[in-house]
ZADOPA-455659 format. One record per residue (C-alpha): residue number from 1; x, y, z. Coordinates in pm, whole numbers, plus 50000, padded with zeros to 5 digits. Example, Ala and Ser with C-alpha at 12.3 -4.5 7.8 and 13.67 -1.06 7.14 Angstrom:
<recs>
> seq/px/py/pz
> 1/51230/49550/50780
> 2/51367/49894/50714
</recs>
This chain:
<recs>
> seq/px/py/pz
> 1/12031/40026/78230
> 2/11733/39992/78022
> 3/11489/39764/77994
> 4/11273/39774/77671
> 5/10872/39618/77676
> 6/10732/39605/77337
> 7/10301/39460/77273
> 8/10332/39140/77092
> 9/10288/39220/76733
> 10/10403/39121/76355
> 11/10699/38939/76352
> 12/10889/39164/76107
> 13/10747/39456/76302
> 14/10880/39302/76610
> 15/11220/39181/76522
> 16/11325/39520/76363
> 17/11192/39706/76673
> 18/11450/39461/76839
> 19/11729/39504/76651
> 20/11690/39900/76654
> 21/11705/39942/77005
> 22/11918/39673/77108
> 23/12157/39859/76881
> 24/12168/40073/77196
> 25/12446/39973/77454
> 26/12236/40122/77727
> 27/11931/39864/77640
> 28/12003/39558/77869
> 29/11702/39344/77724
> 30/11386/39343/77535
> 31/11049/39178/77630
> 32/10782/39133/77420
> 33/10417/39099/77623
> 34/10155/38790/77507
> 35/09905/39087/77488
> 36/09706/38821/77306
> 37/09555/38764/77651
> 38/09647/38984/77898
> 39/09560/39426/77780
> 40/09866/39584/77759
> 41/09741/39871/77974
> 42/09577/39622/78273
> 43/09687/39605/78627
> 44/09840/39237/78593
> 45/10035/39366/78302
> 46/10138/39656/78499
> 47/10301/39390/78764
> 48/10456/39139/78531
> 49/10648/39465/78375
> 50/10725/39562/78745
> 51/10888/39221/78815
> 52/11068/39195/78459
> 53/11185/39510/78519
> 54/11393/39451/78815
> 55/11776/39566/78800
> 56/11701/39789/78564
> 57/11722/40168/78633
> 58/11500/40264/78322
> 59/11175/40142/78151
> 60/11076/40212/77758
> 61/10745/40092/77737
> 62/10621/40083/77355
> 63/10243/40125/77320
> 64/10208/40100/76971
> 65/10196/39767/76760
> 66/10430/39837/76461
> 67/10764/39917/76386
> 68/10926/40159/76659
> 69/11263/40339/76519
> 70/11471/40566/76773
> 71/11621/40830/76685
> 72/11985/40901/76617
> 73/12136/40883/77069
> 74/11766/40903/77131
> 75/11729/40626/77442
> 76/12098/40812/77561
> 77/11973/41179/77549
> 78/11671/41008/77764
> 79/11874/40930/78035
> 80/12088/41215/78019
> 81/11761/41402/78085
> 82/11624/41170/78324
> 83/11897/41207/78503
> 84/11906/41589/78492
> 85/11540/41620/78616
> 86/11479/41352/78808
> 87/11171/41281/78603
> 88/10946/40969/78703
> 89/10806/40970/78322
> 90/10976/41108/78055
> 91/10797/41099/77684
> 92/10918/41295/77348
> 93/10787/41447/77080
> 94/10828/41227/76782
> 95/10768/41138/76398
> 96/10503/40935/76243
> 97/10444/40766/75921
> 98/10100/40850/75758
> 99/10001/40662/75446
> 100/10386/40648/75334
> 101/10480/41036/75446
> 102/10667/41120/75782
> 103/10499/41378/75940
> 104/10602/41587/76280
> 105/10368/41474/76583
> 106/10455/41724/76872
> 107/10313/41674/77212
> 108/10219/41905/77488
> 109/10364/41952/77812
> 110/10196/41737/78108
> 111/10077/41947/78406
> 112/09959/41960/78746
> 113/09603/41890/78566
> 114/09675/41695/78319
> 115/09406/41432/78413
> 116/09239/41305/78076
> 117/09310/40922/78031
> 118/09368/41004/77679
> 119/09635/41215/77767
> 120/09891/41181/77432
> 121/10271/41101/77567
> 122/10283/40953/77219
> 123/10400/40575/77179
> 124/10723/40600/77387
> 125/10666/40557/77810
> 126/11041/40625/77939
> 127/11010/40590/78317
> 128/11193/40516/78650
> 129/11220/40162/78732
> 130/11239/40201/79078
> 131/10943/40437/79103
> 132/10733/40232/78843
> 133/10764/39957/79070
> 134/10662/40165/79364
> 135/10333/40292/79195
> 136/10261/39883/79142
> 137/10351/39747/79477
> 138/10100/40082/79600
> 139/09816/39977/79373
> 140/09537/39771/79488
> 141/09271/39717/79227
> 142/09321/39498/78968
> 143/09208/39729/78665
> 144/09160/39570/78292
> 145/09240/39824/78138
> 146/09330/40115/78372
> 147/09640/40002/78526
> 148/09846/40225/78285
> 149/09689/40530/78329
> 150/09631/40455/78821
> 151/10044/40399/78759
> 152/10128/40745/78580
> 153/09896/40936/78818
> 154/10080/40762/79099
> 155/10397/40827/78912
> 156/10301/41176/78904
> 157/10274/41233/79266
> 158/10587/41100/79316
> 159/10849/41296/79026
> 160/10813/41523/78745
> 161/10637/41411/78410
> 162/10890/41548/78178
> 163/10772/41652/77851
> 164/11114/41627/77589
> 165/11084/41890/77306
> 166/11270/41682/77045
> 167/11163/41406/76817
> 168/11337/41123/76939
> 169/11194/40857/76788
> 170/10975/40780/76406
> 171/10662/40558/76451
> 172/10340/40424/76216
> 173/10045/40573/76271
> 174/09751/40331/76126
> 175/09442/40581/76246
> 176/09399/40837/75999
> 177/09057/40972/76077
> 178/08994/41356/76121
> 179/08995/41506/76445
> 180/08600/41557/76442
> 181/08561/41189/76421
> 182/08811/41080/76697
> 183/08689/41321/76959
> 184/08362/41160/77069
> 185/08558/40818/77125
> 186/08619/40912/77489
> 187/08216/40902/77544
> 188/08127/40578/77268
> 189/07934/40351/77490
> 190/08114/40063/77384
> 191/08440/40189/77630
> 192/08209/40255/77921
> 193/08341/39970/78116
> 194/08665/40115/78083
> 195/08582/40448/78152
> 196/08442/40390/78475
> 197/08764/40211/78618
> 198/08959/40528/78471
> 199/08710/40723/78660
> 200/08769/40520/78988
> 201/09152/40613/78939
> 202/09134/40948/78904
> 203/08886/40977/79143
> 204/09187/40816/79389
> 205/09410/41034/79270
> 206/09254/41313/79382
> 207/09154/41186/79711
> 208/09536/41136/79745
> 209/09622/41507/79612
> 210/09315/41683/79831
> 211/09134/41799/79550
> 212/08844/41548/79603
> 213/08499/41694/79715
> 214/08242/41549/79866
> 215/07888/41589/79718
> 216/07794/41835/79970
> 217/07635/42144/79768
> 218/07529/42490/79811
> 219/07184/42506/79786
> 220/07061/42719/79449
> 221/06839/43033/79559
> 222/06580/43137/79249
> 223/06476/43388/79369
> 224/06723/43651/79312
> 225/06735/43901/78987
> 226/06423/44002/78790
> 227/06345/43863/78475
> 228/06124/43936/78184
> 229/06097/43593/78042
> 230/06183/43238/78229
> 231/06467/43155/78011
> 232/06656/43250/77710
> 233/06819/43063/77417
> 234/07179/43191/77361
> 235/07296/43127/76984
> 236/07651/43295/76955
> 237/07698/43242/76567
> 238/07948/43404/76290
> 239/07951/43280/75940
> 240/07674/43008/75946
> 241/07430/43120/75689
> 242/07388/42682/75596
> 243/07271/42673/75948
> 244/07160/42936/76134
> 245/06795/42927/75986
> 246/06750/42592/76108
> 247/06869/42705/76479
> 248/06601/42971/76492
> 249/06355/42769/76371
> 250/06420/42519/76602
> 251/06442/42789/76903
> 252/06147/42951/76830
> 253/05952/42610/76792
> 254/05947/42541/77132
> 255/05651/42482/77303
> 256/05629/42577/77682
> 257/05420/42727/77990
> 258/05661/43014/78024
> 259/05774/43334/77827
> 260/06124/43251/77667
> 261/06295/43414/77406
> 262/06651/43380/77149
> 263/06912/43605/77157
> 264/07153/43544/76868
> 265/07504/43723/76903
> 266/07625/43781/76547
> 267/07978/43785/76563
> 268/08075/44029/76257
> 269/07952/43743/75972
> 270/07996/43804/75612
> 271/07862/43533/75473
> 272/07492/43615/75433
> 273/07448/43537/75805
> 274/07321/43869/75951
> 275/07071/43886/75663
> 276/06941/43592/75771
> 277/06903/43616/76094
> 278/06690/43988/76001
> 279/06441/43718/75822
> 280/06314/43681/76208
> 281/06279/44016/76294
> 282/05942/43990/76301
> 283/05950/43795/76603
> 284/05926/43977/76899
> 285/06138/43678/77077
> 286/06449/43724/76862
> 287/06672/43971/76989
> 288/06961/44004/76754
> 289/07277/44178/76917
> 290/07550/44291/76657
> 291/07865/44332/76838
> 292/08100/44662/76809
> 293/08319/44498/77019
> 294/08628/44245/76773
> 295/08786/44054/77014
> 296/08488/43811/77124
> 297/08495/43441/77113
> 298/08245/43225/77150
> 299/08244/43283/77577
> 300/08273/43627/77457
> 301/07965/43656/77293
> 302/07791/43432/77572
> 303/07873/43647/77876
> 304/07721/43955/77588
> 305/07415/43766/77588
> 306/07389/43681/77934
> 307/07456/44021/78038
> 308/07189/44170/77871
> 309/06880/44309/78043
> 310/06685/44112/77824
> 311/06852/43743/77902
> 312/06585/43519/78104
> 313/06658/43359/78423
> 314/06796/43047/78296
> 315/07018/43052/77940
> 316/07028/42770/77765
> 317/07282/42680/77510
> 318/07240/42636/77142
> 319/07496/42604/76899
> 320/07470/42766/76522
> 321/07513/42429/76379
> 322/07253/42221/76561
> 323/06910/42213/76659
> 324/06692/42094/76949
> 325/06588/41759/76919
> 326/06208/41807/76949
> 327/05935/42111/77105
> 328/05953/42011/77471
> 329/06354/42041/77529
> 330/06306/42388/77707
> 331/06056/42323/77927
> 332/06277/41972/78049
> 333/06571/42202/78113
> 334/06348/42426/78336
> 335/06155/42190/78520
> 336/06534/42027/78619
> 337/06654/42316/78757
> 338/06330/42321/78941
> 339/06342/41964/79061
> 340/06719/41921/79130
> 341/06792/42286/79264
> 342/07084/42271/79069
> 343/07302/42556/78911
> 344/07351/42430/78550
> 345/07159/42116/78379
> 346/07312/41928/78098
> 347/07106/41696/77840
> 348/07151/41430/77617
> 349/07252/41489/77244
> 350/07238/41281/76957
> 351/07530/41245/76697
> 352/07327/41323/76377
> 353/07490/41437/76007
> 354/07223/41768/75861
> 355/06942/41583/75780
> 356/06926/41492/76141
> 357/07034/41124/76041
> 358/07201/40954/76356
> 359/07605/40848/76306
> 360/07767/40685/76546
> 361/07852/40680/76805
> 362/07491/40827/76818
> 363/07327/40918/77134
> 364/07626/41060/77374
> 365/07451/41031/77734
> 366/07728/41119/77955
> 367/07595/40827/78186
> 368/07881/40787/78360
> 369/07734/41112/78548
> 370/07683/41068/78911
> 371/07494/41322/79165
> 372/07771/41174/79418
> 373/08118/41205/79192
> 374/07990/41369/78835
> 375/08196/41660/78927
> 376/08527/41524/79038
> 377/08515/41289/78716
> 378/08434/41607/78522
> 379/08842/41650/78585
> 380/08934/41343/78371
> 381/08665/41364/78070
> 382/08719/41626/77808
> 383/08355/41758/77811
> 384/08007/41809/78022
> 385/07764/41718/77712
> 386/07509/41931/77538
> 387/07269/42099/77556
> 388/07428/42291/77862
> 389/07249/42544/78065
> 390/07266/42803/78324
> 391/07065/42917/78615
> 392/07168/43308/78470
> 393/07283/43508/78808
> 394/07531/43244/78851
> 395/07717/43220/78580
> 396/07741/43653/78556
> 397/07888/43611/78892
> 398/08166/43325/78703
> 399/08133/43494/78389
> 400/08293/43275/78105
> 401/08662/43307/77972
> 402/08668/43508/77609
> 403/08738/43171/77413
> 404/08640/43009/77112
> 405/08726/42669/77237
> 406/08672/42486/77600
> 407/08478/42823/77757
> 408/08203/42611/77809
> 409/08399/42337/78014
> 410/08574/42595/78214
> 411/08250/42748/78334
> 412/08102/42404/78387
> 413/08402/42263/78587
> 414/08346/42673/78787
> 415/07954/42574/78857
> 416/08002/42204/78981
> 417/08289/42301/79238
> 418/08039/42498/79490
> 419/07702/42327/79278
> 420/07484/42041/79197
> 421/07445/41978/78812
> 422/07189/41833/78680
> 423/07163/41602/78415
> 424/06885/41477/78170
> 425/06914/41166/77998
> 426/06656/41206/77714
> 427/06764/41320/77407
> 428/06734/41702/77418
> 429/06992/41781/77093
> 430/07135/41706/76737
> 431/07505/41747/76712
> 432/07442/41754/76340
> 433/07844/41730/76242
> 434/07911/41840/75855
> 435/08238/41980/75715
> 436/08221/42339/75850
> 437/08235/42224/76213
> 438/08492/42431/76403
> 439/08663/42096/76531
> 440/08607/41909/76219
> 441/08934/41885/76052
> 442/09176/42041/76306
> 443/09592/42008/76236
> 444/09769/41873/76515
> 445/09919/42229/76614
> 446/09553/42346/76675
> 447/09474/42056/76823
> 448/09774/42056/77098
> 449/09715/42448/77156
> 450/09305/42350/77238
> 451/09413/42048/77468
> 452/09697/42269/77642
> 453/09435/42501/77732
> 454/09153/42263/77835
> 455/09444/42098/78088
> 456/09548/42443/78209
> 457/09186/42491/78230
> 458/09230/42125/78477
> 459/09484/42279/78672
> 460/09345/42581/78775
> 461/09016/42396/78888
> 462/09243/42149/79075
> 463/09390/42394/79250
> 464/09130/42612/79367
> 465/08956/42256/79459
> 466/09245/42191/79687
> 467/09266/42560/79826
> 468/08888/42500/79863
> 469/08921/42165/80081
> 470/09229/42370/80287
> 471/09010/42609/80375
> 472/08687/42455/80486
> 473/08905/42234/80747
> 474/09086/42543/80844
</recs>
């Protein structure tokens, strides 16, 4: 019933894989793939699977090159649900082994918007034979290494992707890094090649699902509102007293033809921030707004700042931690919106540790970016870039969700469905990273709740895409 694929690997690792599922009386044969010269995740891999497969009624594809150990009935109780659901992709949360120590790894559910190519189903693929081989025989670009990820959107259209809440299965897991150093590996320009045939895919995929849109725009009127200054800096902060000195500084170095000034939103801090930020008060540019309000997040305290009288026409983002990357990086952000009529502009930021010493991957350009598809591709990445910033009586008219985490995506993904974005490829920003970032050393539970959201966040935009596209050819 079952046929089993495992990446060629150690022998030992291999063999025991073997005899562990073939332990199974369900598992009808085992093939290990020469990924020595063929990706495991390519298109021609995709089709030699499709025509070992054949006879089968289920697929286990193993991702992973080590040791994989089911659980106790686990390949059974997939079938059983398989069967139940009529899933086209089933995967399971599972067990890993992390320098010696099994830990839990839970996954999240997959949704209607679940679109990232880094999309975690963990290490076991359980899906439909016959519908596998569908999604190949439909494909027609031979991909490197996107053929995994064009066959589970097809997949997708097709059946559910069932998400099983039960570790089913114990794996090794040989990356140990923190989650601040693995979540800029989706932009390293060493995987651009790859990233652009994932963005070809999903752009397919939503051709096929009617959420595609053409890059027609709505034209960007600056005229409208009345504004004191040009354009403000928004620094939402709480409990960055290390940092926030430098952000000001930074802010208030600017050099420009306009009137601009900083509004910092202390968030309640009690670490010596607020006094801090009163070391500026003699600056007629820094307006420092304390809050009565408890319940803001980061958007929170952005749609405070943009909502006040005070905020300039455009607001451009900068984050307590980091700092502008030289004196001109206001006036580039204005003269874009200028030049390319666009709603929101997003720049180029380096990678840099405090000191302002790059670390890789270093400069993160987003150059994948295109005028023509930038914003349906902005459905597969996990982020717009930095600095980020807003032509002001737009986004009060969005206004951005009361998060702490994936706020600014929402309202980017909001902007780019009706509006150009513009995009600046000098260096504008230092991500300076240190141990204090929020997403610096995140536990898996955190990190599942933040990607939940962001592909919720996915979904809705999908939808209203494809409500969008219904409506215009009504």
């Amino acid at each position: 019933m079952i046929k089993v694929f495992l990446p060629c690997t150690d022998q030992a690792d291999t063999l025991e894989s073997v005899v562990a599922l073939t332990a199974c009386p369900l598992v009808s044969g085992v093939e290990v793939l020469d990924t020595n010269h063929e990706s495991l995740t390519s298109t021609k891999m995709m089709k030699k699977i499709a025509e070992l497969a054949k006879g089968s009624t289920y697929i286990l594809l193993y991702t992973k090159y080590n040791t994989l150990v089911p659980g106790y009935f686990a390949l059974e109780r997939m079938v059983h649900i398989a069967e139940d659901t009529g899933a086209g992709l089933l995967y399971a949360d599972h067990y890993t082994v992390a320098e010696g120590k099994q830990k839990n790894s839970p996954v999240i559910d997959y949704q209607f918007g679940s679109l990232r190519d880094d999309f975690d189903f963990g290490s076991v693929l359980f899906f439909r034979t016959d519908l596998f081989c569908k999604a190949v025989a439909e494909m027609d670009k031979d991909y490197k290494t996107a053929g995994l990820y064009d066959v589970r959107l097809r997949i997708s259209r097709m059946a559910p992707v069932v998400h099983i809440n039960e570790y089913l299965y114990q794996d090794v897991e040989n990356d140990n890094r923190k989650s601040g150093e693995k979540i800029f590996d989706y932009v390293d320009p060493r995987n651009r090649a790859s990233q652009l045939e994932k963005e070809e895919a999903c752009t397919d995929h939503l051709k096929a699902v009617g959420g595609y849109l053409e890059p027609v725009f709505e034209p960007i009127d600056f005229d409208k509102g009345d504004f004191e200054v040009e354009a403000s800096v928004i620094i939402p902060v709480r409990n960055r007293v290390r940092t926030i000195r430098d952000a000001l500084n930074s802010a208030l170095s600017q050099e420009a033809p306009f009137k601009f000034n900083v509004i910092v939103i202390d968030n309640h801090s009690t670490d010596g921030t607020t006094e801090a930020i009163e070391e500026f008060k003699g600056d007629p540019r820094v307006i420092h707004i304390r809050p009565e309000r408890t319940d803001l997040g980061i958007g929170g305290c952005w749609n405070m700042g943009i909502e006040d009288r005070r905020c300039g026409k455009f607001a451009i983002q900068l984050d307590s931690d980091d700092v502008y990357s030289g004196p001109d990086t206001l006036k580039k952000i204005v003269d874009a919106f200028y030049n390319l009529k666009c709603g929101m502009v997003v720049g180029t930021y380096m990678l840099t540790d405090l000191d302002k010493n790059p670390i890789p991957p270093g400069v993160i350009d987003h150059k994948e970016w295109t005028p023509e598809n930038g914003r349906n591709n902005a459905l597969r990445i996990n982020g717009f870039g930095a600095p980020r910033a807003f032509y002001t009586p737009l986004v009060r008219k969005i206004h951005i969700p009361n998060t702490s985490y994936g706020e600014d995506y929402a309202v980017g993904l909001a902007v780019s469905r009706k509006h150009q974005i513009g995009r600046i490829y000098d260096v504008l920003y230092c991500c300076r990273r240190w141990e204090d970032n929020s997403d610096a050393a995140l536990d898996i539970e955190k990190m599942n709740r933040n990607n939940l959201y962001k592909d919720r966040i996915r979904t809705w935009e999908l939808e209203a895409r494809i409500a969008q596209n219904k409506a215009n050819k009504a």
